[in-house]
N, C-alpha and C positions, 0 to 999 in steps of 0.2 A: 504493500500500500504506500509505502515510502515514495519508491522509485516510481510508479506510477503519478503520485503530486508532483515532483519535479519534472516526469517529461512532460507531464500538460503543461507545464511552465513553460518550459524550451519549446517545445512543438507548436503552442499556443499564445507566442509572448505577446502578439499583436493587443490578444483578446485582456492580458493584465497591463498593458503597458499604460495606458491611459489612469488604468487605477494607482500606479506607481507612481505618478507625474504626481495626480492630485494628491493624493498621500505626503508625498513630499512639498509638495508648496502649501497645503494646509498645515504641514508641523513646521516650513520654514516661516510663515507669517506668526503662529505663534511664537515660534522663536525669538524673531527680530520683536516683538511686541514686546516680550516680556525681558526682552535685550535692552532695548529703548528706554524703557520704567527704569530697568536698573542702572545704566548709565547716564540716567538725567538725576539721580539719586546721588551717585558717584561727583556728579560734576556738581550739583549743588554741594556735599558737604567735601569737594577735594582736597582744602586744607587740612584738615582731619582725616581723612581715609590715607591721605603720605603722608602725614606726620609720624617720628620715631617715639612717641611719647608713652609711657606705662599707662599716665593718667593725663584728663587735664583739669583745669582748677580755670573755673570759670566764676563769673559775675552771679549771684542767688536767684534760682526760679527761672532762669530762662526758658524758654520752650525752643530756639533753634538756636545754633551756634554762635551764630554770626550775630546774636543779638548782646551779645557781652560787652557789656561797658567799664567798667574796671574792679581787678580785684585787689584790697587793701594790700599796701607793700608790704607792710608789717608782718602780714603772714607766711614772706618768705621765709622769715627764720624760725616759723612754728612748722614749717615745711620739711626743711633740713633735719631739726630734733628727731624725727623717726628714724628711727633704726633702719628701715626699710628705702629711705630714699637715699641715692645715690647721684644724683644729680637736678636742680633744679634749674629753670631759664624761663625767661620773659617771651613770648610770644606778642610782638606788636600788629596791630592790624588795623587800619582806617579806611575810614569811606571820607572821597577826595571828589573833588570836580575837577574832570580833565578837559583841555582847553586845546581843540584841532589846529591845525594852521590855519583853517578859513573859518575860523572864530567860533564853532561850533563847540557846545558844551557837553560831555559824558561824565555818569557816575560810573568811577570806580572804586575798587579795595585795592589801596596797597599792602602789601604783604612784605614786611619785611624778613629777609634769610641770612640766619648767619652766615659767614664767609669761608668756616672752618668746615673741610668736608666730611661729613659724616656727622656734624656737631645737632645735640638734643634744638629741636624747633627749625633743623632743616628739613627741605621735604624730599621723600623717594624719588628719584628722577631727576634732579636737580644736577646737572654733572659741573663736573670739575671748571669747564671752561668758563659755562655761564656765572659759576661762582666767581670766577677770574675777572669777568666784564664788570660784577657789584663792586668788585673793590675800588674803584674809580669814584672818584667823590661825584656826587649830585646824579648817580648814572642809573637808568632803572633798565629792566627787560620786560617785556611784554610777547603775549602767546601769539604765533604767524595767524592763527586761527581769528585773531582781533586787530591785528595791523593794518586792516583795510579801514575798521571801524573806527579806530581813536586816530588816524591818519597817521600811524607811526610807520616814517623808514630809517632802517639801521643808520646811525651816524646824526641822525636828527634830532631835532629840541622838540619841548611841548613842553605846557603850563601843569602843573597839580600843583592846588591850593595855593595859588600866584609865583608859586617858585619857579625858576626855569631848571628843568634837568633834561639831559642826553640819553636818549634811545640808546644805547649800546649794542643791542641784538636780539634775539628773538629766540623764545625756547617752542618746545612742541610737546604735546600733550598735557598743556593746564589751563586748558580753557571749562571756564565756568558758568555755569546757566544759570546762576544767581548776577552778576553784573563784568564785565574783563576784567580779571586779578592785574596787580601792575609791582614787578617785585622789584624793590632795594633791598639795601644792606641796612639795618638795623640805623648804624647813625643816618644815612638818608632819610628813612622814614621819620627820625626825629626833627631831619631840619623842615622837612614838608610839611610835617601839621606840628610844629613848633609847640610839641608837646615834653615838656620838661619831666613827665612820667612820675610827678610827686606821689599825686593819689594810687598809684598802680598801675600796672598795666593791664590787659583787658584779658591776659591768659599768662598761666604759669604752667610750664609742662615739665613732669615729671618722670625719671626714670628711677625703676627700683629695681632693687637686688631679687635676681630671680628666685632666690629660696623663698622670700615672701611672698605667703598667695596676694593678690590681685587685689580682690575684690574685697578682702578682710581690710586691706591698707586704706582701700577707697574709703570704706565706712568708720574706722578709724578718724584719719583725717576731715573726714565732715562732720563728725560727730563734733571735733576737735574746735570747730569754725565758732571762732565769739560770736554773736546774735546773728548767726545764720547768715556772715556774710559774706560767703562764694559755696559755688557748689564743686563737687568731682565726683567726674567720669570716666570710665574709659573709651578710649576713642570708636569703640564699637557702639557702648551705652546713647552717646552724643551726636555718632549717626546717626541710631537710631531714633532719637526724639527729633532730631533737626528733619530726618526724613518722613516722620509722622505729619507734621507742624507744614511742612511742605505740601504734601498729598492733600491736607485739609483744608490748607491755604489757599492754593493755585486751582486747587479742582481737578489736577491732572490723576489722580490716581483712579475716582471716578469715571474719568473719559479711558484714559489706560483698561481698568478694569473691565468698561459696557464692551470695550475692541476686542481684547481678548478673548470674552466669553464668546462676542459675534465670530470671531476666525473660527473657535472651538465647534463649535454649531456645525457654521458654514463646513468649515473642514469634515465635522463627521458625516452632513447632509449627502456632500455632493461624492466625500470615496465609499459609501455607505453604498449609493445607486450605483454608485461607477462597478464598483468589485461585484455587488449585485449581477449587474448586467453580463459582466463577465461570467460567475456564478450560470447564471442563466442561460446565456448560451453554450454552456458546456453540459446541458440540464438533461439530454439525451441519451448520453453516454452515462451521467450518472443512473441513470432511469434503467439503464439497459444492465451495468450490478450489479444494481436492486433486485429485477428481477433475473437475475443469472442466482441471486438468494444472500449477496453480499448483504451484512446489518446496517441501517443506517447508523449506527453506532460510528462503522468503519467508515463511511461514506462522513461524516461527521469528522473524524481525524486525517480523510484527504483533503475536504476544503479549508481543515482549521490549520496544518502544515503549508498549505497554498497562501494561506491568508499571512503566514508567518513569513515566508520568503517574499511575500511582497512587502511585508512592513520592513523587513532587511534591506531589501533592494529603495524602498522609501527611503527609508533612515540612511544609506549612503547620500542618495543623489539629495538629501534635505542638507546633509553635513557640508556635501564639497558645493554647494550654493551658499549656506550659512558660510562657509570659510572666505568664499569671493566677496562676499556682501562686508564681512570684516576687514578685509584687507583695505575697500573701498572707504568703509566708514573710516579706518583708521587715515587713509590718504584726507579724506575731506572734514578730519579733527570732526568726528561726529562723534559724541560717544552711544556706545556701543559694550557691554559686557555680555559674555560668552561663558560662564562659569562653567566648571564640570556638573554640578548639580543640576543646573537648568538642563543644558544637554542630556544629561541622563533622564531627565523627568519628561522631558519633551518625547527623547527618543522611547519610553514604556507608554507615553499619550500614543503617540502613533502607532506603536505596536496592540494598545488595546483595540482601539480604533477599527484597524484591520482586521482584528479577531474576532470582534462582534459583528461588524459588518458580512463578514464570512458566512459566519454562521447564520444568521436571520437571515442572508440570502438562500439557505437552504429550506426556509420554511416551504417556497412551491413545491421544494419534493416533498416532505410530507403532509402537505394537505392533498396530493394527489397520485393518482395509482399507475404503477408502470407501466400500465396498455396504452393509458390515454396520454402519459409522455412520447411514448412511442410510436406514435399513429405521425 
């Protein structure tokens, strides 16, 4: 019965090919669907998903990240007294008005990066060179993905917050669907919003000794906080709420979510008739089995093996369109995440998909009797 479902395969691939296509572009659109959510997540909270940080030590009660306004300085040195922390640093970061050549105005966040490579509150991706361009007094970088938009060319001036600073160069992969990041070097960011940093800075990010659990230190240290004021997270906890606060916010998770289930639908609707028909016109031969005295039992494990190598052969041509489609997003700074998870979840969706489909295509054989198939 094996060998039998494969050569109807091969012999008949006309008759599943159609089912394979749709297969696959019903699991690559939820793919990319739920590729999109998670990389619009990504790119809203970027500063925090590449940061090296244990914890961070935010302003009290925020609901997204980026809404932290300063945390007490004094608290640095209630910081350090844990046993457990091994490094602390100042995270600066401002919303700035930047100023085009033809006088146009954009919000941005500057982010300031320390200079040392590898150093706590720089971020993953961040390479050596671009580090090299910060050390330049007044000199900022900005993502190629936003240089069209704040009118930035390499070698060029612009305004933020009246100051004049040099474009130095342009990195890839930090562009942000919250406003265009704009990164200096720590003292740059202080001469641009002429902020002497008395009250605190707006993030303290901490690094701790691995033998301490995590999440014991978190609760510790806040418990620690004089009249509740700053919080700590860790940068998992802080995406998290900043990507709740977001979904709520914009509406997108709602619009994300009604797409989704529509691909889901759609996708089962149309490879559900598609395999069907397939199914169906192979309905003769199954009929003729039947009455040869074959059990629909066994007739039941040729179309649900059939139904299995088409969701294999889906699940390739969904992957190697998913992998173009990233290659593409990544060329046009889209973001785009691709996790193993999703992929795996996507690829058992499609495979269920196929399996049910299969099988209720076979309800016409048993509602009807093998003469009247074979007439």
């Amino acid at each position: 019965m094996v060998s039998l479902a494969r050569q109807t395969l091969v012999h008949e691939w006309k008759r599943f090919a159609a089912a394979i296509l749709t297969l696959a572009f019903s699991g690559l659109l939820i793919l990319i669907q739920v590729g999109l959510l998670l990389g619009q997540l990504d790119a809203f909270t970027l500063p925090v998903t590449r940061s090296k940080a244990d914890l961070w030590v935010t302003a009290a009660n925020i609901r997204s990240w980026d809404q932290s306004t300063s945390v007490p300085a004094r608290s640095e040195g209630l910081f350090w007294s844990h046993p457990a922390v091994l490094d602390v640093r100042e995270m600066g970061m401002s919303y700035v008005d930047w100023k085009t050549g033809d006088g146009a105005r954009q919000s941005v966040m500057v982010v300031g990066v320390p200079l040392q490579q590898g150093a706590l509150g720089g971020l993953e991706g961040f390479s050596a060179e671009a580090l090299a361009l910060l050390s330049n007094p007044d000199t900022v970088l900005v993502d190629e993905a936003d240089a069209a938009k704040l009118g930035a060319q390499v070698g060029g001036t612009a305004e933020i917050a009246g100051k004049r600073v040099t474009i130095g160069g342009l990195v890839h992969g930090f562009r942000s669907n919250l406003m265009p990041l704009v990164f200096a070097s720590p003292s740059s960011l202080r001469q641009i919003t002429m902020d002497p940093g008395i009250s605190g800075p707006p993030y303290f990010l901490l690094k701790l000794d691995p033998h301490f659990d995590v999440g014991t230190v978190r609760e510790e240290l806040e418990a620690a906080a004089p009249s509740k004021s700053y919080s700590v997270a860790t940068p998992e906890q802080l995406r998290w709420i900043s990507a709740l606060f977001w979904l709520e916010d914009s509406g997108a998770g709602t619009s994300f979510g009604f797409s989704m289930l529509l691909a889901l639908l759609v996708g089962a609707g149309v490879t559900g008739q598609t395999l069907r028909g397939a199914v169906i016109a192979s309905i003769k031969e199954y009929a003729a089995l039947r009455a040869l005295g074959v059990r629909v039992g066994q007739l039941r494990g040729i179309v649900l093996e059939q139904s299995l190598w088409v969701a294999l052969a889906g699940n390739a041509a969904m992957f190697a369109m998913a992998a173009a489609l990233y290659g593409v997003a990544w060329f046009l700074s889209i973001p785009l995440v691709m996790s193993m998870w999703l992929c795996t979840v996507t690829s058992l969706l499609v495979t269920v998909i196929a399996s049910v489909s299969g099988l209720l295509a076979l309800s016409v054989l048993y509602r009807s009797e093998p003469a009247d198939l074979l007439r």
